[in-house]
C-alpha positions as CSV (number, residue, x, y, z in Angstrom):
1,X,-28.6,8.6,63.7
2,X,-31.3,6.1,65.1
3,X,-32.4,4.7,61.7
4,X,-28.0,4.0,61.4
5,X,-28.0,2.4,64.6
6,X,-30.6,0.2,63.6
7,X,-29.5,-0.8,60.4
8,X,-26.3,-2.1,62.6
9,X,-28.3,-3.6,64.5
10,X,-30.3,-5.8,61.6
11,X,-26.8,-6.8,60.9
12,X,-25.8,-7.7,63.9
13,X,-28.4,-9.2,65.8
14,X,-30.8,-10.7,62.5
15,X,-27.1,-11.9,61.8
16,X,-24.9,-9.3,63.1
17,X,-30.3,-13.2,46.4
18,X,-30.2,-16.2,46.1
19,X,-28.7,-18.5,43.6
20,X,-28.1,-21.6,46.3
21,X,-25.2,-23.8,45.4
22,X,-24.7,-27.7,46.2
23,X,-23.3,-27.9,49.5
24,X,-20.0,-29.8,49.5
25,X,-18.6,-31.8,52.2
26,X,-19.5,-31.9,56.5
27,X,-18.6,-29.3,58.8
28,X,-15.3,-31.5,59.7
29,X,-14.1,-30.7,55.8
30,X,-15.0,-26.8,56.1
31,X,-13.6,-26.8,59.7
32,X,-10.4,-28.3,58.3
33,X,-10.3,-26.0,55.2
34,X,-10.3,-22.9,57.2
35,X,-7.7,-23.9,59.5
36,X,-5.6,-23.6,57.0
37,X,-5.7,-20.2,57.2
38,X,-4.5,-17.3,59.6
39,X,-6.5,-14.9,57.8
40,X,-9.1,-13.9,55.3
41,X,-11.2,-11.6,53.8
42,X,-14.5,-11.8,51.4
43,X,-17.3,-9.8,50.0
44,X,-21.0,-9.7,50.7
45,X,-23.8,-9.2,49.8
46,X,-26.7,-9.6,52.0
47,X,-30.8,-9.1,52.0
48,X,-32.6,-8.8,54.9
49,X,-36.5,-9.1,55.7
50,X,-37.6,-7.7,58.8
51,X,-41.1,-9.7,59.2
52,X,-42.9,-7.1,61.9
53,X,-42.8,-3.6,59.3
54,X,-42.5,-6.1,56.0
55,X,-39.1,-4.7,55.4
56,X,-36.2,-5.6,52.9
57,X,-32.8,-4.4,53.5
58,X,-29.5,-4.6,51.1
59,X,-26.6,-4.6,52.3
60,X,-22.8,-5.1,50.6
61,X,-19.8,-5.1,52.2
62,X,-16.4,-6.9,53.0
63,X,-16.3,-9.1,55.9
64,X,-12.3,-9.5,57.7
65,X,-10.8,-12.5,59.7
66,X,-7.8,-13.2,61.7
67,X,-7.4,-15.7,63.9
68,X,-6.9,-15.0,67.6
69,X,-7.9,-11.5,67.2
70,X,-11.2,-10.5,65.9
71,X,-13.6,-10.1,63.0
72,X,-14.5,-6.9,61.0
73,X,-17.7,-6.2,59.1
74,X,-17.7,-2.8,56.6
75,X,-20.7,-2.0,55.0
76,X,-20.6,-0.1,52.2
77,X,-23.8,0.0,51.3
78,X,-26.6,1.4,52.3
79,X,-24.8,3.7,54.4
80,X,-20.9,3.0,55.8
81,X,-20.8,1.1,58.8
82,X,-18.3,-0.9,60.6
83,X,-18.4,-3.5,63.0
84,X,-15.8,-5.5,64.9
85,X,-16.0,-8.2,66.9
86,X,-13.1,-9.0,69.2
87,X,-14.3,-11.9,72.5
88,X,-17.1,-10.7,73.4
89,X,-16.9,-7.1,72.8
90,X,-18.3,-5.5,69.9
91,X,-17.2,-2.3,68.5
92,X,-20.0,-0.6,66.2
93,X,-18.5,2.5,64.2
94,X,-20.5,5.2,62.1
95,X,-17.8,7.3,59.6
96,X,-20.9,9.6,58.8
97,X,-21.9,10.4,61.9
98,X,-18.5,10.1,63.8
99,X,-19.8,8.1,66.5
100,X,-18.6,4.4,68.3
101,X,-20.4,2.5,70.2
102,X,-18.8,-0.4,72.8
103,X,-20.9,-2.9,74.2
104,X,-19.9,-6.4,76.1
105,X,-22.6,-9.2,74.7
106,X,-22.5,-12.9,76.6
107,X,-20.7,-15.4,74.4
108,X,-24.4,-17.4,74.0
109,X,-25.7,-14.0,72.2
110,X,-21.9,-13.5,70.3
111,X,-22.3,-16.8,68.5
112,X,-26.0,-16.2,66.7
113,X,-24.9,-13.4,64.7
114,X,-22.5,-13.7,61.3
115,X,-18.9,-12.4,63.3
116,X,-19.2,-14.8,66.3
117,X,-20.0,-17.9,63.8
118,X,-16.8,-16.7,61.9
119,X,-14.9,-16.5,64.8
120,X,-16.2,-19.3,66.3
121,X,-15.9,-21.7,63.2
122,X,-13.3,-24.1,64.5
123,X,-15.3,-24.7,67.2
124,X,-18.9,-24.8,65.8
125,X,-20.0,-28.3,68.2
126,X,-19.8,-26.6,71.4
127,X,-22.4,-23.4,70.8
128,X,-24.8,-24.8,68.1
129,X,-26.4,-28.7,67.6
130,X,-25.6,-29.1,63.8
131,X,-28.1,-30.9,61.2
132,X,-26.9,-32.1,57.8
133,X,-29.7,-32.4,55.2
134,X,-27.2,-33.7,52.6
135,X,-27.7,-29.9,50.7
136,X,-26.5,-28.0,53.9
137,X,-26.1,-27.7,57.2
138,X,-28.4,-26.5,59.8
139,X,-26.9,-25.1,63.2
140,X,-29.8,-24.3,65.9
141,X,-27.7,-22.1,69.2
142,X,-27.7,-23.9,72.3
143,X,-29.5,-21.5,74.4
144,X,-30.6,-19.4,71.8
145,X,-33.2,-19.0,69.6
146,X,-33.6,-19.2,65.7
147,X,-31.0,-21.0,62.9
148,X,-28.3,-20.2,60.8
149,X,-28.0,-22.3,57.7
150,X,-24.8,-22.5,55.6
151,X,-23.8,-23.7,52.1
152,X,-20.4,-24.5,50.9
153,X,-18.7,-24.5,47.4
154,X,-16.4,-27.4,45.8
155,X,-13.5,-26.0,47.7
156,X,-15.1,-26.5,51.1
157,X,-15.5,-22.4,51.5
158,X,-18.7,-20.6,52.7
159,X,-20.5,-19.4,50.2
160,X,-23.7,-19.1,51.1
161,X,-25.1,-18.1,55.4
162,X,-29.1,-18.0,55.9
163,X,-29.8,-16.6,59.3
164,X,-33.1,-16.4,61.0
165,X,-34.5,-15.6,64.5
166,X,-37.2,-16.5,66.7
167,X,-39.5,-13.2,65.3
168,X,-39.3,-14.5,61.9
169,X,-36.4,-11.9,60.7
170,X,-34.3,-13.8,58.2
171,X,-31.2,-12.3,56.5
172,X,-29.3,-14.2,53.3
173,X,-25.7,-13.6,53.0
174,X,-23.9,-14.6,49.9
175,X,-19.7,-14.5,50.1
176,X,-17.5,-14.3,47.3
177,X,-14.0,-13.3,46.6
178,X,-12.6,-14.6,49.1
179,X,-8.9,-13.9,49.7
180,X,-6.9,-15.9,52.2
181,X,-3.4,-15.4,54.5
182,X,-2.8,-11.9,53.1
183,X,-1.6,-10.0,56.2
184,X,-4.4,-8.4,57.7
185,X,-3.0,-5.8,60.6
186,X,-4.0,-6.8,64.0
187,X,-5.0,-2.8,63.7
188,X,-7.9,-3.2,61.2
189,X,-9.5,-4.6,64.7
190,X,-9.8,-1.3,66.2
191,X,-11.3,1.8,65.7
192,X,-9.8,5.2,65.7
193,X,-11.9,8.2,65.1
194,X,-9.6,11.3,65.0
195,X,-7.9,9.2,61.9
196,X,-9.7,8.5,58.5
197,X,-10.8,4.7,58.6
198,X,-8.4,2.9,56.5
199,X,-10.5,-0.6,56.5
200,X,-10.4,-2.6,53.2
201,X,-10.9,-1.3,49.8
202,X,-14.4,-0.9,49.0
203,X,-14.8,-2.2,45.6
204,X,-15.2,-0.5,42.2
């Protein structure tokens, strides 16, 4: 049970290989690309280092978006996990162990992991100061500690989310698959645990 809660906790926090593509376009043409949208989902794939123990972690996963109402991370891999952000409360569920966790974060600490940039995306100026190298962009929190770079494809979409904090922890997050406006339930945002999770389809 402890080494699960700390596995969500390298997600979320250190967030929650690496082919990089060319970034293409600002944040203003990725901003405006995803408003287009009322909803989305996408695969991951992510590998952390946790610099203290010299530790790598791989993760895979689907992450789910809807606008106004929250994010959803399930892992898959190493061990089923599922985490929802909604404000400022985050929801951390383990299937295995049939245990959930609620917890209210400040909004400073909900932006420097991979749900609060998601949900924050249309509004990106006002928690982080952004640096464009010309190959991607940069965004340091104000108030906070550490970086999260991002790389986009041709079509302005993430593809590519390098998060590290001030203890050296990086994690590298590469997205694919993405699938946009397909009806995600405002009910994939919560957690029930006397019903089997339906979440989204792990794939095969």
């Amino acid at each position: 049970m402890l080494k699960n809660w700390k596995n969500s906790l390298i997600i979320l926090a250190a967030v929650l290989g690496l082919s990089v593509p060319a970034f293409a376009g600002s944040l203003e043409d990725i901003q405006k690309e995803y408003m287009n949208y009322h909803d989305f989902a996408v695969n991951f794939s992510q590998d952390t280092h946790q610099t203290i123990v010299d530790k790598k972690i791989h993760f895979t996963g689907r992450v789910s978006y809807k606008r106004d109402t929250g994010v959803r991370m399930d892992v898959y891999t190493p061990q089923r996990q599922i985490i929802i952000l909604k404000d400022q409360t985050v929801i951390i569920h383990l299937p295995d162990e049939k245990t959930t966790t609620r917890q209210e974060i400040p909004k400073e600490i909900a932006a420097q992991n991979i749900l609060g940039f998601f949900s924050g995306l249309a509004s990106i100026e006002s928690d982080y100061v952004v640096e464009d190298s010309g190959e991607n962009l940069t965004l340091y929190p104000k108030g906070g500690t550490g970086f999260i770079s991002i790389w986009a494809d041709d079509a302005h979409h993430l593809s590519r989310i390098l998060l590290k904090d001030a203890s050296g922890n990086s994690s590298s997050i590469l997205l694919n698959d993405y699938q946009f406006n397909i009806g995600i339930h405002d009910d994939l945002f919560t957690v029930n645990e006397n019903k089997q999770e339906k979440g989204t389809a792990s794939p095969q």
